[in-house]
Structures are given as structure tokens and as C-alpha cells.
C-alpha positions as CSV (number, residue, x, y, z in Angstrom):
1,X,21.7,28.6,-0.3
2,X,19.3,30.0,2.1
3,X,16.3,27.8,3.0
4,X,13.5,27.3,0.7
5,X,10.0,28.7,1.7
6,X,7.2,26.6,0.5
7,X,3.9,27.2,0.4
8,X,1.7,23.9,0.8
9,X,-2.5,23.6,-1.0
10,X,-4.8,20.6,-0.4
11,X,-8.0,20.8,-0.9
12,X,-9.7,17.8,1.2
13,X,-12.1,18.1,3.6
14,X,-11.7,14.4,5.2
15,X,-8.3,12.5,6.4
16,X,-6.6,9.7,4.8
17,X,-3.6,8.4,3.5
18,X,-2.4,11.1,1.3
19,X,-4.0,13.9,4.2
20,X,-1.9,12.2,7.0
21,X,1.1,12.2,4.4
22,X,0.7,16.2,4.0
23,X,0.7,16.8,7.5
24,X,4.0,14.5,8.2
25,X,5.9,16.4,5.2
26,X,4.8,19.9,6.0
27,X,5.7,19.5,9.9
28,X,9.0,17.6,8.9
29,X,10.5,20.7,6.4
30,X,9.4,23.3,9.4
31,X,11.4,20.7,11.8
32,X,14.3,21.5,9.7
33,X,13.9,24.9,9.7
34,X,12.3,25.7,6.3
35,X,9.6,28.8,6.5
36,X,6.4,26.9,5.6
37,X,3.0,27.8,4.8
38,X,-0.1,26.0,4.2
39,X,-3.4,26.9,2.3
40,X,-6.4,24.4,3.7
41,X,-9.9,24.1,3.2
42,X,-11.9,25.9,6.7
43,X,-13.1,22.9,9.0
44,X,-11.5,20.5,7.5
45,X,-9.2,17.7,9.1
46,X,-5.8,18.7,7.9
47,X,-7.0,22.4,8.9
48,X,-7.7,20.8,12.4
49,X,-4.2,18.9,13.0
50,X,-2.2,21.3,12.0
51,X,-4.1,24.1,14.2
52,X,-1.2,26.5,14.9
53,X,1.7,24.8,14.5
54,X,2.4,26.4,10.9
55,X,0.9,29.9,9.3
56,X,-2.0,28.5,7.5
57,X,-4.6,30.2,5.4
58,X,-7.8,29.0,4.7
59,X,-10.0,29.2,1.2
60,X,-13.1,27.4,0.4
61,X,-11.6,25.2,-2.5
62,X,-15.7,24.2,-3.1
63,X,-15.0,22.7,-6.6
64,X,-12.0,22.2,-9.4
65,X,-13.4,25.9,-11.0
66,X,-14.2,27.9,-8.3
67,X,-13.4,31.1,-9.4
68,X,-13.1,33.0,-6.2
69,X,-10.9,30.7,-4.3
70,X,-8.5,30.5,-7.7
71,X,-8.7,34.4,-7.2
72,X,-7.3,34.0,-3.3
73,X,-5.0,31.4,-4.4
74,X,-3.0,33.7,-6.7
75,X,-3.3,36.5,-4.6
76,X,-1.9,34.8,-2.2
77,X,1.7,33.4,-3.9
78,X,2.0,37.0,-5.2
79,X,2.0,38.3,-1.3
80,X,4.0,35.7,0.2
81,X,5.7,34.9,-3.1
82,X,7.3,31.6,-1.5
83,X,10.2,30.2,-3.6
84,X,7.8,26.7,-4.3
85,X,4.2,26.2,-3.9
86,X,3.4,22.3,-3.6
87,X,0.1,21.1,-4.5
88,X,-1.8,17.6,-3.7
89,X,-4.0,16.4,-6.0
90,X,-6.5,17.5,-8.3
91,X,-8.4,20.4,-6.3
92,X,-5.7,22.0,-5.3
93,X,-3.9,21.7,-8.5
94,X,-6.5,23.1,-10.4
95,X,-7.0,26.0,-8.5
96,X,-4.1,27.1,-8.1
97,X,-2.5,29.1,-11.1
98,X,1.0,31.0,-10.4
99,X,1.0,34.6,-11.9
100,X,2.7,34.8,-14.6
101,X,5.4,37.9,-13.5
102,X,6.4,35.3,-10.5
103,X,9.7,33.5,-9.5
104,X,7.4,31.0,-7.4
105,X,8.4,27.6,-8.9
106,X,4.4,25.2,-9.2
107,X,5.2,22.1,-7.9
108,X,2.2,19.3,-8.0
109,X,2.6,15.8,-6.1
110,X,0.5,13.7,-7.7
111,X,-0.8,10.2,-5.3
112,X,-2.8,8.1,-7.9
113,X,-3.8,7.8,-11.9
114,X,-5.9,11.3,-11.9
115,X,-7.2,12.8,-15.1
116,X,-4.0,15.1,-16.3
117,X,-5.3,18.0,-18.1
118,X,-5.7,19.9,-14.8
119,X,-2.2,19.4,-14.2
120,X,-0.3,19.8,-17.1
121,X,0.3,23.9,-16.3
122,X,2.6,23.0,-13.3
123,X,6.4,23.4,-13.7
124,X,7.5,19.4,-12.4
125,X,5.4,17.1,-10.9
126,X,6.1,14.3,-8.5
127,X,4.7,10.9,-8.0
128,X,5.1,8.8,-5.2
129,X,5.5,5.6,-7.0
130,X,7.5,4.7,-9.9
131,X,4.4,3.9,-11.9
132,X,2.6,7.5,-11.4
133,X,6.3,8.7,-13.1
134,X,5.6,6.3,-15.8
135,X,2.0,6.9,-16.1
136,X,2.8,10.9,-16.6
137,X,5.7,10.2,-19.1
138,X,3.1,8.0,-20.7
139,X,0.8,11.0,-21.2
140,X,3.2,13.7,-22.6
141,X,4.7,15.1,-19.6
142,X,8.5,15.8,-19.9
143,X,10.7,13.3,-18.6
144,X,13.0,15.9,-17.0
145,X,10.4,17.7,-15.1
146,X,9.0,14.1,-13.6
147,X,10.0,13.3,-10.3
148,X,9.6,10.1,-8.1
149,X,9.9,10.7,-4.0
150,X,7.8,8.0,-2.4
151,X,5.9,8.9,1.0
152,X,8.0,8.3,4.5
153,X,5.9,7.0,7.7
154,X,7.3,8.1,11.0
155,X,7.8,5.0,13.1
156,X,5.9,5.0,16.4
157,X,6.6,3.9,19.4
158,X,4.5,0.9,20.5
159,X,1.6,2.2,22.5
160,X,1.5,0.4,26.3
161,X,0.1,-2.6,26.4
162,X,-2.8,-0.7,28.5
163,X,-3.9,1.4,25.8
164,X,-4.1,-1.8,23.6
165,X,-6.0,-3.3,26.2
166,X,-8.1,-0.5,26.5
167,X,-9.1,-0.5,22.8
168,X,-10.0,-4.4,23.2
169,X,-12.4,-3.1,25.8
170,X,-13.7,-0.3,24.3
171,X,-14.1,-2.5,21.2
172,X,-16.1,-5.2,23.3
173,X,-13.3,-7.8,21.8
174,X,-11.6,-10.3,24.5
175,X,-8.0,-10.3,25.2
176,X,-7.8,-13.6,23.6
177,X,-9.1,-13.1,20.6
178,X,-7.9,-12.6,17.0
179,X,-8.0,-9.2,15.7
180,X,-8.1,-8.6,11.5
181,X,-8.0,-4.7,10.8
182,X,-9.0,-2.5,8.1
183,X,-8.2,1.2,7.9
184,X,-9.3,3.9,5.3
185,X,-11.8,6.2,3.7
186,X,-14.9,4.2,3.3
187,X,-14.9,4.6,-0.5
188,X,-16.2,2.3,-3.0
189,X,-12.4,1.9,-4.1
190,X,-10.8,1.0,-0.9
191,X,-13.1,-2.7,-1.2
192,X,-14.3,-2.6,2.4
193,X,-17.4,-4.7,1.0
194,X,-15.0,-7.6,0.1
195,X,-13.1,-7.5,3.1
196,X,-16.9,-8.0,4.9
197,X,-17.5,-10.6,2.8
198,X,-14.1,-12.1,3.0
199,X,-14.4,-12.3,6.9
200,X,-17.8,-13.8,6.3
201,X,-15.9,-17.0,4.8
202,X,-14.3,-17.0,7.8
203,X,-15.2,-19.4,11.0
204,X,-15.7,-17.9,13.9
205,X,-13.0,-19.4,15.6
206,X,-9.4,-20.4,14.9
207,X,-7.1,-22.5,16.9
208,X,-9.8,-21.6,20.3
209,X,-9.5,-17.8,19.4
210,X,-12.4,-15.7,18.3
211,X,-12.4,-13.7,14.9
212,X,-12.9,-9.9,14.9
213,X,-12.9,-7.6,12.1
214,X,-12.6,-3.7,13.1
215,X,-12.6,-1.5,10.5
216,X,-11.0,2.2,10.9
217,X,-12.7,4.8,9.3
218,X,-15.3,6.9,7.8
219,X,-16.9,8.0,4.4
220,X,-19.8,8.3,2.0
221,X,-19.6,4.4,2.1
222,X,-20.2,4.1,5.6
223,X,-23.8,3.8,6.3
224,X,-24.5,1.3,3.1
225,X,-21.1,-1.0,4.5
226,X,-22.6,-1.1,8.0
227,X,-26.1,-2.2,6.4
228,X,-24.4,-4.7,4.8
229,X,-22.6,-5.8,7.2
230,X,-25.7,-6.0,9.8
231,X,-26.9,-8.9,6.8
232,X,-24.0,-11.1,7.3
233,X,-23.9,-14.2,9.8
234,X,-20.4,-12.6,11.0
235,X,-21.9,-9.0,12.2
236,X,-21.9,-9.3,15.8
237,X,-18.6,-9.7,15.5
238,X,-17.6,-6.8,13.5
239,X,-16.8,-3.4,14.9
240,X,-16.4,0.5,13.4
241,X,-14.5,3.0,14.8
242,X,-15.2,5.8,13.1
243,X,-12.1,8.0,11.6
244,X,-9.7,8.1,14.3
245,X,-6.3,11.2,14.2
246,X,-4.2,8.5,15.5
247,X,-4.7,5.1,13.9
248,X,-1.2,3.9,15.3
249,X,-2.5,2.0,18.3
250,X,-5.2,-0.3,16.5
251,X,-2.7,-1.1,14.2
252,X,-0.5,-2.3,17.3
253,X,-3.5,-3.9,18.5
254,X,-4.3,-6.0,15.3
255,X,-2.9,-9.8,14.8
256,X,-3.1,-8.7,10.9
257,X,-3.9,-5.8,8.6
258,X,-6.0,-6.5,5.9
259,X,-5.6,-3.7,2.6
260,X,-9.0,-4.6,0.0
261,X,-8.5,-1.8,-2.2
262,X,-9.7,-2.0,-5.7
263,X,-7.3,0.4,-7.2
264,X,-4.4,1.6,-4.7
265,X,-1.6,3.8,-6.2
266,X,0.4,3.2,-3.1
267,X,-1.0,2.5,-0.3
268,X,-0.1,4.2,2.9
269,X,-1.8,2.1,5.1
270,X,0.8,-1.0,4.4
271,X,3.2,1.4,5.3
272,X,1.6,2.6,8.4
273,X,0.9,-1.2,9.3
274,X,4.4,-2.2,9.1
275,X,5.3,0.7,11.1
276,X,3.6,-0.8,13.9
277,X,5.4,-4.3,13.2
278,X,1.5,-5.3,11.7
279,X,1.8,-8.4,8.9
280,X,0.1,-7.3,5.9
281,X,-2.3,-8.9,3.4
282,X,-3.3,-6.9,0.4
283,X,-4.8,-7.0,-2.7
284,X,-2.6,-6.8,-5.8
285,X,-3.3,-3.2,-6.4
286,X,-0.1,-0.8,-8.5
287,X,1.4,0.5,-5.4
288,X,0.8,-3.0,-3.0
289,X,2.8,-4.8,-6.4
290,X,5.4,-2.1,-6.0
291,X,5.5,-2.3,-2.2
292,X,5.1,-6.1,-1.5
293,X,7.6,-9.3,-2.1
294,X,4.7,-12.0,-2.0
295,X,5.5,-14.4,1.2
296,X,8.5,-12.5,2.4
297,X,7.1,-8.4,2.9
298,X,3.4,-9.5,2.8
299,X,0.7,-11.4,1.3
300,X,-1.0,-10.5,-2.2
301,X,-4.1,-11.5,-3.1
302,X,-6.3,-10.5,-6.5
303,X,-8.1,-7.9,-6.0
304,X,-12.1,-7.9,-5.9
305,X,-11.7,-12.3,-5.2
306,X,-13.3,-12.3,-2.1
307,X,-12.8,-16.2,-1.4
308,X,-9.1,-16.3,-2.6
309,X,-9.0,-13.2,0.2
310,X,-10.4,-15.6,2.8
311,X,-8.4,-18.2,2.0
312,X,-5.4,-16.4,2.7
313,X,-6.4,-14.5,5.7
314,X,-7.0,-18.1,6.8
315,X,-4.0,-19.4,5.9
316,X,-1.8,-16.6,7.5
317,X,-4.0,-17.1,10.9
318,X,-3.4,-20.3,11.1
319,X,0.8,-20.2,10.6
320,X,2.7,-20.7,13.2
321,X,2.9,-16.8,14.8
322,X,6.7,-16.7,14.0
323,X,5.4,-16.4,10.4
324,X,3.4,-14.0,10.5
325,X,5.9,-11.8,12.8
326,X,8.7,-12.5,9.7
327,X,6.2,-10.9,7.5
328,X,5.9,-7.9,9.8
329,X,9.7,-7.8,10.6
330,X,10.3,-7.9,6.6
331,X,7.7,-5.5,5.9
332,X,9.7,-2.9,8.6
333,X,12.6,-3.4,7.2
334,X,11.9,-2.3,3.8
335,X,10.1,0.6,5.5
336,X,13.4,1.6,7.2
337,X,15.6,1.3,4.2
338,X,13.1,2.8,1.9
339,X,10.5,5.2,3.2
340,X,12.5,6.9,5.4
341,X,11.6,10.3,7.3
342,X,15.2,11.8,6.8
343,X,15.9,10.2,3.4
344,X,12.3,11.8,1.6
345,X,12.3,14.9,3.3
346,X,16.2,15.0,1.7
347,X,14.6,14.1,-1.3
348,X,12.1,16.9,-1.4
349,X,14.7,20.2,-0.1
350,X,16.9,18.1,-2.9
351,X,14.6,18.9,-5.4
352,X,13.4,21.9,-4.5
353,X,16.9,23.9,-4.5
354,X,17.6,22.0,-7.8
355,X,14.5,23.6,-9.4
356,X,15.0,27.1,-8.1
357,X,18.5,26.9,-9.2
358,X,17.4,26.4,-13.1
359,X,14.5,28.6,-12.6
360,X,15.3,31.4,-15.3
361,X,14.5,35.0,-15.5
362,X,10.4,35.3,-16.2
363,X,10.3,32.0,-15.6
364,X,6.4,31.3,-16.7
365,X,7.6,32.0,-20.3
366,X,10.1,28.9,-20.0
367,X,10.4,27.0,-17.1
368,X,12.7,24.1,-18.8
369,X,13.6,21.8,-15.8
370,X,17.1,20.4,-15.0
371,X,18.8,18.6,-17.6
């Protein structure tokens, strides 16, 4: 079979998890030689990153019924007409409407427990835990059109110890310090304000070392969690970052990665930490239960208990380090063996041929999925 050409639509403005996660699979299928095409919103991150490396097009995407970037949308599959056109999330989903004379094969990956009736007029669906497969079963969606391929992190190599030094100084933090780090959208949801206060529990020094907390990231959240944070006794030694393209070297930086979310469908940043051989803590969020083999892979904690947080950040600090690098060793492992770069984008050209293979004349009237 000749290869597939997709075309790719998310409509975010800002970078995180499932951003970073479109970029990796979009430059991944054109690494092994599929035609590829992307439709982002102007000015926004993922528009930046991929600059010219793939033919992108750009529409507004201002709201779930804009009528005009709906409009480009369909215009759009009909002059390309790609074999598959992937969306992420609910935007892009929503907008995005296949006409109904076309062979193009809707495709929508959902990353977390979204509202469904703006997705239900796909042809299959994928979720990148087993739970999101579940949760759409749940709701009505056919079992033979439901697909789980989790998310793959590409494994980096471990910045020079100069440019880890060089973050230390940059961050004002000694070399002989203790670094905790926290890395994502500064949402309500992600629980940055229970990670402050859960390293406000903390003393300020362990075994001689001084305590840090840097947090990676930006949001809506931002300026209310720095205000807070200015209140507690710990503030002088927090630090932000702001959103950073390339988290990779903080995380290889950090003596442990701390994930507060309140609600986390997967959770890319525990994979991204263990990437960089970082032991994880997290909160027992769907996709850290999913991910994480309490003691062995990581740490779980409940979520929103900000002393039962503390405590364990305190015990992990104070293990013996061999501990905490069996953790991150674990962690890697089940990284390797299970999110895998060649193994998911398999997964995905998989799929895709399967669905075009089924695909039946005028498909919109009946798109019935693989038996």
C-alpha cells in the first residue's frame, strides 16, 4: 500500500503535554516518509516549533463554533483530500466536519474525560489510556471503532553537565542543593497550589542540602500562584521559569519530579521525567494509577492531601540516593518497553491503513470500522 497522507488539527494556542505530543507524532510519520500536513492556530506554540519543517496551514480556531474557520476546515480536506485527518481535542474536533462526498477517513485522539457530544461525528477515535477507551465505550461509542495507542517520549540525551550547571546559576540555586521540580500549564487542575504548599511543609534543609522548588511553566494561573507563593515562609526559595520549548534539561537537573495534578488522564510529564532518569512522585490521578507501580516505578500520593504530599517528598529525599535512582531506572524501563517511539508510531500507520482498508464506497453514509 502506498503511504498514508494525514492531515493533522489542533487548536491550542499554548504548549503542554498533549502540544509537545503532537509535534513528536507529526515529525515522527514525516521521518518515515508519510506526506503530512498540519492545520494550527496563527501564533501559536505548536505553529512556532514546527515552523517549516511540515506544510502547515493556519485558521483562527477562536471558539468550538466558529463558523468561518469550520468553513476553511472543510475546504481544506476537500483540496488536499488526505487519506486521514487526525484531530486533538475538542477544538479541533469540533470544527472540523469531513464533507460528506469524501474518502478522507475523521480520525479524533482524544487526551482526557472531555464532554463527547462534539465528538461523536468522527469515524474512530483514539485514547491514549486504557481508561479514555473505557470511558468512550461507557458513553455509546462503538467498541470497534475505539482505539487505545498511548503517547511515546523520545528519550534524550543527557544535557552536559555545564548546561545543568548553568541552569543552577541562572536559577540562583547552589550546586549542592536539592532540587524538587514541577512542569506544566499553570491551570487550576495541574495542583501547582498544593505542591506550594506541600514544599511549605518542608524544612529548609535536608541532610545539609538546601530545598528548591522550580516550577516549569506558564498559564492563566500564573500570576495568582506566584502571589501565593510570595505569602509562604518557603518563597525565597522558590523559582519560575516561565514555559520553556525544551523542558529536557531541568528535568536532568532535578533530584525529583513532583506531578500535583488534580485530574491527569495520563500525564506526560511522568513520562518525560523518567525520560531524563528523574524519580517521580505523583498524585493518584487516572493516568499516574495506570502509569505508576507504587514504590517500584514511582511514588503515589492522594491527590489534593497536601501534608500526605510532604510527607512523601520527605521521605523519598531522605532515602538513601540508590533509592530514589531504582525508582528512576524503573520508571525508564517501563518507558522503553511501553511508550516507545517506533512501537506507537507502528501503532498509528497500523491503524490508519486498517481503517482505509474498510473504508467503503461513500463512506460518510457508513463508515462501519473493522470487525
Amino acid at each position: 500500500m502506498e503511504k498514508v497522507s494525514s492531515l493533522h488539527i489542533i487548536g491550542s494556542r499554548y504548549s503542554g503535554g498533549a502540544e509537545r505530543f503532537f509535534t513528536r507524532l507529526v515529525l515522527a510519520l514525516r521521518e518515515r516518509g508519510f506526506p503530512i500536513m498540519v492545520v494550527t492556530r496563527p501564533r501559536s506554540a505548536v505553529s512556532a516549533e514546527l515552523s517549516d519543517m511540515v506544510d502547515q496551514f493556519h485558521v483562527s480556531m477562536a471558539n468550538v463554533r466558529d463558523p468561518i474557520s469550520r468553513f476553511r476546515i472543510s475546504r481544506l480536506i476537500s483540496r488536499k483530500n488526505p487519506d486521514i485527518v487526525q484531530t486533538y481535542m475538542g477544538r479541533a474536533t469540533r470544527l472540523t466536519h469531513v464533507p460528506a462526498c469524501s474518502q478522507t477517513v475523521h480520525v479524533s485522539r482524544l487526551g482526557g474525560f472531555y464532554k463527547l457530544d462534539g465528538y461523536r461525528h468522527a469515524d474512530a477515535w483514539i485514547g491514549n489510556t486504557r481508561a479514555l477507551c473505557d470511558y468512550l465505550i461507557k458513553n455509546g461509542f462503538p467498541r470497534e471503532r475505539v482505539f487505545h495507542i498511548p503517547n511515546f517520549i523520545q528519550i534524550p540525551e543527557r544535557p552536559r553537565e555545564e548546561r545543568i550547571i548553568q541552569i543552577r546559576e541562572i536559577l540562583g540555586i547552589w550546586e549542592d542543593s536539592i532540587i524538587i521540580l514541577g512542569v506544566g500549564r499553570l491551570v487550576k487542575k495541574k495542583g501547582f497550589s498544593i505542591l506550594l504548599e506541600s514544599f511549605d511543609l518542608l524544612p529548609e534543609t535536608l541532610g545539609g542540602k538546601t530545598l528548591y522548588l522550580v516550577i516549569v511553566g506558564d498559564g492563566p494561573e500564573g500570576r495568582a500562584l506566584k502571589e501565593h507563593a510570595g505569602r509562604l515562609k518557603s518563597y525565597r526559595r522558590i523559582r519560575w521559569t516561565g514555559w520553556q520549548g525544551d523542558p529536557d534539561p531541568f528535568f536532568a537537573a532535578a533530584d525529583l519530579f513532583v506531578c500535583p495534578s488534580l485530574h491527569e488522564p495520563l500525564g506526560n510529564v511522568i513520562l518525560e521525567a523518567w525520560s531524563n532518569g528523574t524519580p517521580v512522585i505523583s498524585t493518584e490521578t487516572d493516568g499516574a494509577l495506570e502509569l505508576i507501580r507504587d514504590g517500584n516505578t514511582g511514588r503515589l500520593v492522594p491527590c489534593n492531601n497536601i501534608p500526605a504530599l510532604s510527607d512523601v517528598m520527605r521521605h523519598t529525599l531522605t532515602q538513601e540516593k540508590s533509592a530514589r535512582e531504582e525508582l528512576a531506572r524503573n520508571g525508564l524501563s517501563v518507558l522503553r518497553n511501553n511508550f516507545g517511539k517506533v512501537a506507537v508510531v507502528n501503532s498509528y500507520i497500523e491503524l490508519y491503513r486498517k481503517l482505509l482498508e474498510i473504508r467503503p464506497a461513500g463512506k460518510k453514509s457508513g463508515f462501519s470500522g473493522p470487525e
